[in-house]
C-alpha positions in Angstrom: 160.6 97.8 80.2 159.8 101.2 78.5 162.6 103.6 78.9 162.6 106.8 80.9 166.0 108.0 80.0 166.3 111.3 78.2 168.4 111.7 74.7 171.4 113.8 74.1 170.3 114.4 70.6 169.5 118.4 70.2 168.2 120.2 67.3 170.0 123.4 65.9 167.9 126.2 65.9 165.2 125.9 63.5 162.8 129.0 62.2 159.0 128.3 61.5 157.6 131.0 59.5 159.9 133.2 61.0 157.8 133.5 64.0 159.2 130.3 66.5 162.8 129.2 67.5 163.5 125.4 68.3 166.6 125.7 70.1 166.6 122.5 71.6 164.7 119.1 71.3 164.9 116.1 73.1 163.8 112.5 74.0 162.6 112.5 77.4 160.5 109.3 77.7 160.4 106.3 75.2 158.3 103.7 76.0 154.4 102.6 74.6 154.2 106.9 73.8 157.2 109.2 73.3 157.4 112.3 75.3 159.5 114.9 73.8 161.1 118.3 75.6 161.9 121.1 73.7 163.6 125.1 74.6 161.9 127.0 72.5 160.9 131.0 71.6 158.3 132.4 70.1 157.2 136.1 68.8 154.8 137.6 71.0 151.5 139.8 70.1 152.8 143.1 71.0 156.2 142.4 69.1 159.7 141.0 70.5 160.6 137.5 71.1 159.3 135.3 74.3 161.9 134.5 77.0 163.2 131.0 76.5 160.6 128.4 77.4 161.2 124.5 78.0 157.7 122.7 77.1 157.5 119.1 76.7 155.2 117.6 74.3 153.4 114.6 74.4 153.9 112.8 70.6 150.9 110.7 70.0 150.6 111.6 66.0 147.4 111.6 63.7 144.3 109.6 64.4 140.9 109.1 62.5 138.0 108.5 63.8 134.3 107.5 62.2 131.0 107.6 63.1 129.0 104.7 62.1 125.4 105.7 60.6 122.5 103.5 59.7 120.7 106.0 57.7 118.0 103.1 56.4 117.4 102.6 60.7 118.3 106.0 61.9 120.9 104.4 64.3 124.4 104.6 64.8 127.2 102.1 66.3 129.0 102.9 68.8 131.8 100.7 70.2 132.5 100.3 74.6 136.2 99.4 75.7 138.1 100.1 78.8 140.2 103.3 79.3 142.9 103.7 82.0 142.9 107.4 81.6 139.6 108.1 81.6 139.7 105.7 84.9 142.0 107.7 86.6 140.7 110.8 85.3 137.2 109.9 87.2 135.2 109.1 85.0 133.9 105.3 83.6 136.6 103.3 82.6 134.6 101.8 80.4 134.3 104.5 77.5 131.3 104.2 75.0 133.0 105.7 71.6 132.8 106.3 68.4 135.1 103.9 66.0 138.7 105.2 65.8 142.3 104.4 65.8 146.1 105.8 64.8 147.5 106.2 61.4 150.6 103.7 62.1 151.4 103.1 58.7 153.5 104.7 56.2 151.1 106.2 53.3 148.0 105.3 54.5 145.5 107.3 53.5 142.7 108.3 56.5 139.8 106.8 55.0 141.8 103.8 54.8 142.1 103.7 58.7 138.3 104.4 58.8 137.2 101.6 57.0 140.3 99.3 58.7 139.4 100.6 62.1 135.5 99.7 61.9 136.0 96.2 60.4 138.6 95.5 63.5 136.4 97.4 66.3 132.9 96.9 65.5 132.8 94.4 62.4 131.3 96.5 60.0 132.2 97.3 56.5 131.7 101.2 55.3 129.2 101.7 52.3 130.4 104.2 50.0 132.0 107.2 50.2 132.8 108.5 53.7 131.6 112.4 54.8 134.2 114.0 56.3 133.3 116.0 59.7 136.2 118.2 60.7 139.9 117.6 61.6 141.0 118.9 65.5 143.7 119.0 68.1 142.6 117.0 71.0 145.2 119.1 73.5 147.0 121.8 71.3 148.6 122.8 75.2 150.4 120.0 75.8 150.4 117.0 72.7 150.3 116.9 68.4 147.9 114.5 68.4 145.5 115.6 65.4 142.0 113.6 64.7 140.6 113.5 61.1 137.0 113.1 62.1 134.3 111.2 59.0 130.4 109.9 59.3 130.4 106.3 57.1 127.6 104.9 56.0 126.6 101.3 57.5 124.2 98.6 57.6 123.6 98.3 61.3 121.0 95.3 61.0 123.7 92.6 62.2 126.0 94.7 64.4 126.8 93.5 67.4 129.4 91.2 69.2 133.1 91.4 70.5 135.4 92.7 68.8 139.1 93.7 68.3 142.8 92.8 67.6 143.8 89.9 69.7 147.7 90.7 69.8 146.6 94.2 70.5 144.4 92.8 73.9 141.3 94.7 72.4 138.1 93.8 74.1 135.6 96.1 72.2 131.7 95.6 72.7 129.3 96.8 70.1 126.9 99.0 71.3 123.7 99.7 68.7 121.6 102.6 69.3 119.0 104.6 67.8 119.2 108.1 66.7 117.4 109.3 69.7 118.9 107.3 72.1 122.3 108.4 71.6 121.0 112.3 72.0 119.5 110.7 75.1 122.6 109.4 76.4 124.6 112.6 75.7 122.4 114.7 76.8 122.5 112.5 80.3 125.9 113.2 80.1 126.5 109.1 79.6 129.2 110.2 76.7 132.8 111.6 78.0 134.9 110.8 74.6 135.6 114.4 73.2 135.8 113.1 69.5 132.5 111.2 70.1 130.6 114.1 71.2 131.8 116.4 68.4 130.6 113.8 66.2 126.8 113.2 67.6 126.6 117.1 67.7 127.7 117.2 63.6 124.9 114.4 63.6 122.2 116.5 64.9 122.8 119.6 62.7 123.4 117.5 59.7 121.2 114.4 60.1 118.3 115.3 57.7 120.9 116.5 54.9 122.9 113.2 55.3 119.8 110.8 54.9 118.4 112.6 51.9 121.4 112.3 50.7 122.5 108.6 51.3 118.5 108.0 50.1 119.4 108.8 46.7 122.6 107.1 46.4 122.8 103.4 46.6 125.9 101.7 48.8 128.9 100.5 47.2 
């Protein structure tokens, strides 16, 4: 069973840029996540130093995710798979998403976990070169999770099926739509997935600019 037990291991006092003060950091909760609590001070905007704060921090480290984009159809796969969370949270536990996962190996470059992460979640191999979107905190209040966001280029003529990592319990459907359907669905509000929206909005700004110029290069 995961662990709930704090750690007695502290930090000394550590100076970022001369502007925040770890005085203390430790292990709070161990299990699938780690949790994290730190006393900490920071410089304030009028000048001075911040009483002492305790925060904790939820440690879920970098993720990438990718877009999918048929540029030769003008459709994009998507990928459906249950979400606690977002069960709890209110919303449909079943989340439709775009492609993404964790960087949980040493040296692995992001655009390796894109084109890793949709050949184990929707079965597709990336063409090319991927087009990077942005890189974002998903909760800068309360975790360090960071997102490297990419569009890839795909052939979406045989996508479809079941998918995932079996030790992992992944049950990830493929879901194929057309341009216009996906503004459809997110403009009816049928998207939740934070990462997924940002990357259907880059999609609509930067649509015509991305098929002229996957027209003119051929897939790798």
């Amino acid at each position: 069973m995961p662990s709930t037990a704090a750690s007695s291991s502290t930090a000394s006092t550590v100076v970022d840029d001369k502007a925040v003060q770890i005085l203390c950091r430790e292990i709070a909760y161990q299990g699938f996540f780690r949790i994290e609590r730190y006393r900490v001070r920071h410089r304030l905007h009028a000048g001075g130093w911040s009483p002492e704060l305790e925060r904790e921090v939820f440690e879920r480290g970098a993720a990438v995710a990718v877009l999918l984009y048929d540029p030769e159809r003008d459709a994009v796969v998507l990928v459906e798979q249950f979400r606690l969370a977002a069960h709890l949270a209110g919303f449909s536990g079943w989340q439709v998403e775009i492609v993404a996962g964790i960087v949980d190996r040493d040296g692995e470059a992001e655009p390796d976990v894109a084109r890793r992460e949709a050949r184990e979640e929707a079965g597709l191999a990336i063409q090319g070169d991927l087009v990077p979107i942005h890189r974002c905190l998903t909760s800068p209040g309360g975790t360090t999770e960071t997102v490297a966001l990419f569009c890839g280029r795909i052939d979406s003529r045989n996508a479809g099926g079941i998918h995932g990592v079996a030790a992992e319990h992944e049950d990830i459907k493929v879901v194929v739509k057309s341009y216009r359907d996906a503004m459809r669905l997110m403009r009816a509000q049928k998207i939740d997935n934070a990462f997924t929206l940002l990357a259907l909005h880059w999609l609509a700004a930067n649509r015509a600019t991305l098929r002229r110029r996957w027209r003119t290069a051929r897939p790798a």
